[in-house]
C-alpha positions as CSV (number, residue, x, y, z in Angstrom):
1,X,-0.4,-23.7,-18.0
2,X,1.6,-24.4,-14.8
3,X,0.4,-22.0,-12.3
4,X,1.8,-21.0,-9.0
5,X,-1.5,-20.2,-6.8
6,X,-0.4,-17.7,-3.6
7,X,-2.4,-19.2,-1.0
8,X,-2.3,-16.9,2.1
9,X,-5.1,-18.3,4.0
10,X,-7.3,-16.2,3.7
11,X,-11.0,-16.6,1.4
12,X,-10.1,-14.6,-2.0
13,X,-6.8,-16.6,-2.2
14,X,-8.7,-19.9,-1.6
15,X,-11.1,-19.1,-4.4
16,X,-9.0,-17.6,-6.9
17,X,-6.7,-21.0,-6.6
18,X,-9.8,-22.9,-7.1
19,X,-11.0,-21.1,-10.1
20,X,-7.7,-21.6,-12.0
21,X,-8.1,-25.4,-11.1
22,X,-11.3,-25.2,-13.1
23,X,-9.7,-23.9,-15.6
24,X,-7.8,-26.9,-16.1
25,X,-4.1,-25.5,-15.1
26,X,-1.6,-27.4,-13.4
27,X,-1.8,-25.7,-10.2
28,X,0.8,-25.4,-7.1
29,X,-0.3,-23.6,-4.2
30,X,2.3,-21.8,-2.4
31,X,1.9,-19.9,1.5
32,X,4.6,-17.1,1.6
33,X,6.4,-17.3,4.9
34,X,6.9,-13.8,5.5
35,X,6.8,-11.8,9.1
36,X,6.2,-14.8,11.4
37,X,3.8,-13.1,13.8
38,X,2.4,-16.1,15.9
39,X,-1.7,-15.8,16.1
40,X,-3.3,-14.2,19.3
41,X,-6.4,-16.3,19.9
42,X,-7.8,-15.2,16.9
43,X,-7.4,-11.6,17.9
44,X,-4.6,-10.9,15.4
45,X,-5.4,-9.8,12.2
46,X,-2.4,-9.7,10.5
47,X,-1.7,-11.9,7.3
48,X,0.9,-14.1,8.3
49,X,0.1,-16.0,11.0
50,X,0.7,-20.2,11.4
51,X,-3.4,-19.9,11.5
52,X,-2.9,-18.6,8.1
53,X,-0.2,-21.0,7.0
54,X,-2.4,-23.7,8.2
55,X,-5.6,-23.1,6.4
56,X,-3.5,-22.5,3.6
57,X,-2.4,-25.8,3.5
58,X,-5.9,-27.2,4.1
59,X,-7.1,-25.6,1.5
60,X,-4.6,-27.1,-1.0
61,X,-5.9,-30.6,0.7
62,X,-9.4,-29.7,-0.5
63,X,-8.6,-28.6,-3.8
64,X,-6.1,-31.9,-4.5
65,X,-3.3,-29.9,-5.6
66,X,0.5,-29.6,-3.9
67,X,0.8,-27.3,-1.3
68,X,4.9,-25.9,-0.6
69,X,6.0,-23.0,2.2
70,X,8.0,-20.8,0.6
71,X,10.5,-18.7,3.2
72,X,10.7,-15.4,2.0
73,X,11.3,-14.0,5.7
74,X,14.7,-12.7,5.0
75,X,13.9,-10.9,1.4
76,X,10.7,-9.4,3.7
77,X,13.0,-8.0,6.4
78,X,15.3,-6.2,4.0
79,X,13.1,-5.3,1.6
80,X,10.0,-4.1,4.2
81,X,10.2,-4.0,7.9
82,X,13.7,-2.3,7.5
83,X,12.7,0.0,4.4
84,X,9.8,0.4,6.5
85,X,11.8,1.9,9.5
86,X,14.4,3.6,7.4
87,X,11.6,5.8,5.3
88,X,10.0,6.5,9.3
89,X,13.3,7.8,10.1
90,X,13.4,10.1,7.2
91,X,10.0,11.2,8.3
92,X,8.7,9.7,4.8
93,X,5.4,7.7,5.3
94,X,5.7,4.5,3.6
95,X,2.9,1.7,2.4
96,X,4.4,-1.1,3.2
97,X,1.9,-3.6,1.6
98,X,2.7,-1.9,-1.5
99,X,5.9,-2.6,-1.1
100,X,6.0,-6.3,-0.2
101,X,3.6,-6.1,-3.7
102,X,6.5,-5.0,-5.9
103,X,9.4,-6.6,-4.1
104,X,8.3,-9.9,-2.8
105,X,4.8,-11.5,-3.6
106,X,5.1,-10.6,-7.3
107,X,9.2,-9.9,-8.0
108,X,10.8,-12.4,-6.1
109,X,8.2,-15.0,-6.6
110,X,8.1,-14.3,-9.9
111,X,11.3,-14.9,-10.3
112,X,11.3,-18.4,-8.5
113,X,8.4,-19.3,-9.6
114,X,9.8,-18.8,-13.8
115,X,13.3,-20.6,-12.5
116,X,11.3,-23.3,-11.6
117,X,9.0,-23.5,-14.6
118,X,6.0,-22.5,-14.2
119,X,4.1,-19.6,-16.6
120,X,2.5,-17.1,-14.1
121,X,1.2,-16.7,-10.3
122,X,-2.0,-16.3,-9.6
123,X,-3.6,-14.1,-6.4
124,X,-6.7,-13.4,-4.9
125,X,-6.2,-9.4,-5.7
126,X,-9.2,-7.6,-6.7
127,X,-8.3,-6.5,-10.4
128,X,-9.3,-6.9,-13.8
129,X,-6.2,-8.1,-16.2
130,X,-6.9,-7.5,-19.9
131,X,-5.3,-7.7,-23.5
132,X,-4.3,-4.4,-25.1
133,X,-3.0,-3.6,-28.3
134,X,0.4,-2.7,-26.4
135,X,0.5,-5.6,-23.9
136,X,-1.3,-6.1,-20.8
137,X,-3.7,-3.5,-19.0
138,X,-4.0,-3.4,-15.5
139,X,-7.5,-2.1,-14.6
140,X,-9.4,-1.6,-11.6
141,X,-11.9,-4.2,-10.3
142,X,-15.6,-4.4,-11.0
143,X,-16.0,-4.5,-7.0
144,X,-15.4,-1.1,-6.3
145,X,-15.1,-0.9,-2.4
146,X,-12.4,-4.0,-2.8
147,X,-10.5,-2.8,-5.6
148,X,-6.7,-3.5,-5.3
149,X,-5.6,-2.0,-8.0
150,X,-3.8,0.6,-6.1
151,X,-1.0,-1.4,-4.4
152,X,-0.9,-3.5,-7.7
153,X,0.4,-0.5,-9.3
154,X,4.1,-1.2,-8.7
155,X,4.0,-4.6,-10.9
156,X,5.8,-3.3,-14.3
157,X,4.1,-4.4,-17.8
158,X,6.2,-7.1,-18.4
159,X,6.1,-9.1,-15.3
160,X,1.9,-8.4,-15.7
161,X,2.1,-10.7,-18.2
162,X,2.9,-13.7,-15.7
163,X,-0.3,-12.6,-13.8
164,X,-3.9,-13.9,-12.9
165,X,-6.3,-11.7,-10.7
166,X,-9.2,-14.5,-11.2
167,X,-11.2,-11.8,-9.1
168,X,-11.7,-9.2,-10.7
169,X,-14.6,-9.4,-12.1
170,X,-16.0,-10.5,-8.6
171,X,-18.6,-8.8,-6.1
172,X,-16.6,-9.6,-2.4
173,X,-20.1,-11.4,-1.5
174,X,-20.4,-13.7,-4.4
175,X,-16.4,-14.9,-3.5
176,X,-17.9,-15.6,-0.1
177,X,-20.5,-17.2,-1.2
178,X,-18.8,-19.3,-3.4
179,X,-16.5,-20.5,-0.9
180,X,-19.1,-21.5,0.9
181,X,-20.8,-23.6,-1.2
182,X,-17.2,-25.3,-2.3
183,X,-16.4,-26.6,1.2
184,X,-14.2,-24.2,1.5
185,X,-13.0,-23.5,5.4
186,X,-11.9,-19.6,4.7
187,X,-15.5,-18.9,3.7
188,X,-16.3,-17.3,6.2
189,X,-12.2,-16.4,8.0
190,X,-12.6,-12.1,8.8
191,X,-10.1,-9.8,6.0
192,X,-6.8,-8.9,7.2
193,X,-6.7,-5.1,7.5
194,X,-3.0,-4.6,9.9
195,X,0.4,-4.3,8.8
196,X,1.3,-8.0,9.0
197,X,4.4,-7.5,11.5
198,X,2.4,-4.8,13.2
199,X,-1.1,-7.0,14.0
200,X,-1.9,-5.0,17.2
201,X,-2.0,-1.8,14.8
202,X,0.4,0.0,16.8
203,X,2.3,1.7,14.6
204,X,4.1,4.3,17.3
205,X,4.8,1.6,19.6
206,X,6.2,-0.7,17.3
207,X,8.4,2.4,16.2
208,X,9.7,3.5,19.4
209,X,10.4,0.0,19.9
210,X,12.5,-0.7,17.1
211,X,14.4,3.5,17.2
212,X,14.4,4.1,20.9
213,X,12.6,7.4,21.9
214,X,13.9,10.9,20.2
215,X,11.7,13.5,22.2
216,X,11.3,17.1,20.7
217,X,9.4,19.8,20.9
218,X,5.2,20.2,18.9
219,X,5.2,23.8,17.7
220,X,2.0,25.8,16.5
221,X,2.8,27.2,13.8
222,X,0.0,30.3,13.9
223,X,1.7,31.2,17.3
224,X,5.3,29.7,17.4
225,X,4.6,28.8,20.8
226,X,5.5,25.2,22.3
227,X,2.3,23.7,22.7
228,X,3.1,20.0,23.3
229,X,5.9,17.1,23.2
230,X,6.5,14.1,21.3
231,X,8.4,11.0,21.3
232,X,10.3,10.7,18.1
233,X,9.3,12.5,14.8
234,X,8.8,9.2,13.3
235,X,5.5,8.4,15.7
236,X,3.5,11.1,13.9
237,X,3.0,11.7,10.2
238,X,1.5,14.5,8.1
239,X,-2.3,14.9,8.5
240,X,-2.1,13.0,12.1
241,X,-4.5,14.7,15.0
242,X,-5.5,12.0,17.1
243,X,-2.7,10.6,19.7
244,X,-1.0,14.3,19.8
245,X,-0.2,15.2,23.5
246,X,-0.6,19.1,23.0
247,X,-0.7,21.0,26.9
248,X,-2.4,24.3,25.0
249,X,-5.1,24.0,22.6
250,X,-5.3,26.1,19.9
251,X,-6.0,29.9,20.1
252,X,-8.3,29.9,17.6
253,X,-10.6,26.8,19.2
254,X,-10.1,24.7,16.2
255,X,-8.4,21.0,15.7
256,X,-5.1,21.3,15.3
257,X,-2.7,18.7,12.9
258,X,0.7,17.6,12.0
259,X,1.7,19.7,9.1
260,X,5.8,19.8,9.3
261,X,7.9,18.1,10.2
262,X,11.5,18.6,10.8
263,X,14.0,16.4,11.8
264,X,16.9,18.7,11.9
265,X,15.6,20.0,15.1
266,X,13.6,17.1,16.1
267,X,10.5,19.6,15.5
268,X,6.8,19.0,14.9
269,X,4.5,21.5,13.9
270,X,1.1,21.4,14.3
271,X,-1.7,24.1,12.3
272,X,-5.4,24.1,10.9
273,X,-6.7,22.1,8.3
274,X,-6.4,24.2,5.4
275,X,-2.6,24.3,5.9
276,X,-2.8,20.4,4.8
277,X,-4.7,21.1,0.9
278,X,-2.3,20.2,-2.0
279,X,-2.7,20.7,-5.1
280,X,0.6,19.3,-6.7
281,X,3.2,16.9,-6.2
282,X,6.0,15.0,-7.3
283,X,6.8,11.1,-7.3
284,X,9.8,9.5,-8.1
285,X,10.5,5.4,-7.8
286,X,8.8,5.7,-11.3
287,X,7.1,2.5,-12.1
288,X,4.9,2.1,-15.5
289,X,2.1,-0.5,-16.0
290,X,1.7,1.1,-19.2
291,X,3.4,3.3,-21.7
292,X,5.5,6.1,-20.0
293,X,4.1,9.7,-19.9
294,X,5.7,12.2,-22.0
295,X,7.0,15.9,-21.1
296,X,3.7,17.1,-22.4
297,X,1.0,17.5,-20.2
298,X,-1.9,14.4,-19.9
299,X,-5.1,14.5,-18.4
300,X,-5.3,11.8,-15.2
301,X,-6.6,10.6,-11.9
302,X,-4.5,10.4,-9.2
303,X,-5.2,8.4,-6.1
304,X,-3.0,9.3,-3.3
305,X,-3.8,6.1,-0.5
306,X,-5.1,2.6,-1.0
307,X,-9.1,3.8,0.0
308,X,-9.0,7.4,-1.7
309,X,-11.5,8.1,-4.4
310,X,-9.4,9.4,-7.0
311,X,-9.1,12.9,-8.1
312,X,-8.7,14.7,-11.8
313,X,-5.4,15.7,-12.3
314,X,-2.3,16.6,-15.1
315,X,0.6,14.6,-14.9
316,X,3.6,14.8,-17.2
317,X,7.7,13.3,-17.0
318,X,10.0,15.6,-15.6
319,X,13.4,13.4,-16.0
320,X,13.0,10.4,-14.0
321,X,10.1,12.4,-12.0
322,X,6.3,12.5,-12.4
323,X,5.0,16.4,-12.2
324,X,1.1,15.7,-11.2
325,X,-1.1,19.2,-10.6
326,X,-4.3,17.9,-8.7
327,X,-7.4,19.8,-10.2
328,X,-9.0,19.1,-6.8
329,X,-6.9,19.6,-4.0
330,X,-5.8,17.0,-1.6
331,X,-5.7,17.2,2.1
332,X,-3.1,15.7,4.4
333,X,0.0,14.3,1.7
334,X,2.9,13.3,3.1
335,X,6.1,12.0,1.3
336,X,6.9,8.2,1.1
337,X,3.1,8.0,-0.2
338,X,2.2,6.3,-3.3
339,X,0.3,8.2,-6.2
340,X,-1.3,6.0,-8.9
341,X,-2.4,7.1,-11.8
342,X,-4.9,5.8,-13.9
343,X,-6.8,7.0,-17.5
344,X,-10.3,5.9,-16.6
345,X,-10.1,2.6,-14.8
346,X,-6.6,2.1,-16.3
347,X,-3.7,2.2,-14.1
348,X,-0.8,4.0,-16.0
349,X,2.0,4.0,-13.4
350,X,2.7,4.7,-9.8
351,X,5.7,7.1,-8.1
352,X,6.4,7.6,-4.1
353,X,5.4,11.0,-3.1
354,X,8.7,13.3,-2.9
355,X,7.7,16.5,-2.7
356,X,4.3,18.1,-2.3
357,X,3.3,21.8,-3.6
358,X,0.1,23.6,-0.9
359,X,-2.9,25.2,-2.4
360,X,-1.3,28.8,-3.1
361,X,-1.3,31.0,-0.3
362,X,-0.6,28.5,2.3
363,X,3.1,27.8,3.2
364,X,4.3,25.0,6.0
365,X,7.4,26.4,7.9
366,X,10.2,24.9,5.9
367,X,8.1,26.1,2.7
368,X,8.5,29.6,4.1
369,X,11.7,29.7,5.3
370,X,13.2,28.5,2.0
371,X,11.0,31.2,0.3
């Protein structure tokens, strides 16, 4: 087969592109041009640095295969950093790796790589690919604590079947190891972990950058007393407690969080912990790795963020909606999430958060004042 091999500089893309070389496929390795974040002595530790592009292209020199830039920077600003902005300003919290996932390093590559010829593109994701009686199955890795399966969740069925995750089956520590004893100079290069146009990790600043500053009153909700300030209602997001600049603490003694937020009146609210348990939600952005749901209730898991153990759950199709009830609450949700749903290690589909439903008893301001 002819393979397009996404190289992104980093270790598991190194060894997944040398695996499917084994394997005797014509392979092209490709480095996505993407946010072009410029490296900061090796301090940065975002994805898409010309460090990255670099040992990208030596590690296409080791391997003998061709070695291409493909400039996707445009499709990554419209279809990320500004999405990324826009759901911030809706006071939505989006995933922007996921994202990038769905529109650009699987859609859009896809799609040049088939124009081009080639059969499928291969990653160094950590996820297990298999045959099933109604196409492919995407399940989750046998290394649990790197299991990518989550932000995979937005690749549809059929465009799985022009995929290769040559990892999955792969302990982090053996990949190292292997690329180690293959020459490889990524063996031993540190994980990305920062939004790749955010490397420094700050999120706020990067937001009050881009919006300007929208100051508004924090509000406690037990009290209804102005407790603090903030600079935009896009710099905080549901669950948040560190970084809060609250003048009075709370009556009670105990941590106070972001639980509302309204951006009619520019208004955060802050309250306890329990005020953040959910126990349902619903997802639209409907996107199925598997057969759809029905109307009928199915028994799930639903994992709410990328490094979230999963919880049991019921899930059914409401329209173009996903209903899930969470059989063990959830703390901290906030729209523009992604839930995943998987039977067993199966991922079934994946919806952005729209609406969240707290444990009963416990209402967040809007929740009460539309009661």
């Amino acid at each position: 087969m002819r393979i397009i091999a996404a190289l992104s500089g980093g270790v598991d893309s190194s060894v997944a592109a040398a695996r499917m070389v084994d394997q005797g496929h014509e392979v092209v390795g490709v480095h996505l041009a993407l946010a072009r974040s410029e490296s900061t002595g090796g301090k940065s530790r975002g994805c898409c640095t010309l460090d990255d592009a670099r040992d990208a292209r030596r590690v296409a020199d080791a391997l003998g295969i061709p070695f291409y830039i493909w400039d996707f920077s445009a499709e990554f600003a419209e279809e990320v950093m500004n999405d990324f902005l826009a759901e911030y300003q809706a006071n939505r919290t989006p995933n922007p790796c996921v994202r990038c996932n769905e529109h650009i390093k699987f859609r859009a590559v896809l799609d040049r790589a088939l124009a081009l010829g080639f059969d499928a593109v291969a990653t160094g994701h950590y996820a297990v690919l298999t045959s099933g009686a109604d196409g492919p199955e995407l399940h989750r890795a046998a290394d649990a604590d790197k299991d990518q399966s989550y932000v995979l969740a937005v690749i549809e069925q059929e465009l799985l079947r022009h995929c290769f995750f040559p990892l999955g089956a792969s302990l982090k520590s053996d990949v190292r190891a292997e690329a180690e004893a293959r020459g490889l100079r990524t063996a031993s290069k540190p994980d990305s972990h920062d939004i790749c146009f955010i490397p420094d990790g700050d999120t706020a600043g990067f937001l009050t950058k881009a919006l300007g500053e929208k100051p508004g009153p924090v509000v406690d909700v037990s009290t209804g007393r102005d407790v603090g300030g903030h600079q935009g209602t896009f710099t905080v997001t549901i669950g948040q407690r560190r970084g809060l600049d609250l003048r009075i603490p709370g009556e009670d003694g105990r941590p106070r969080y972001v639980v509302d937020i309204d951006d009619s009146t520019d208004t955060v609210y802050v309250g306890s912990a329990e005020m953040l348990d959910v126990d349902g939600l619903v997802a639209d952005h409907v996107i199925w790795a598997a057969p759809a749901l029905t109307a009928e209730w199915s028994d799930v898991s639903a994992q709410v963020r990328a490094h979230h153990h999963p919880v049991p759950a019921q899930a059914r199709m409401l329209d173009d909606t996903i209903d899930v009830f969470l059989l063990e609450p959830v703390r901290g949700l906030a729209t523009g999430q992604t839930v995943v749903l998987y039977s067993d290690s199966r991922v079934l589909g994946s919806g952005r958060i729209c609406q969240t439903r707290t444990v009963s008893g416990v209402k967040r301001p809007r929740e009460a004042q539309r009661a």
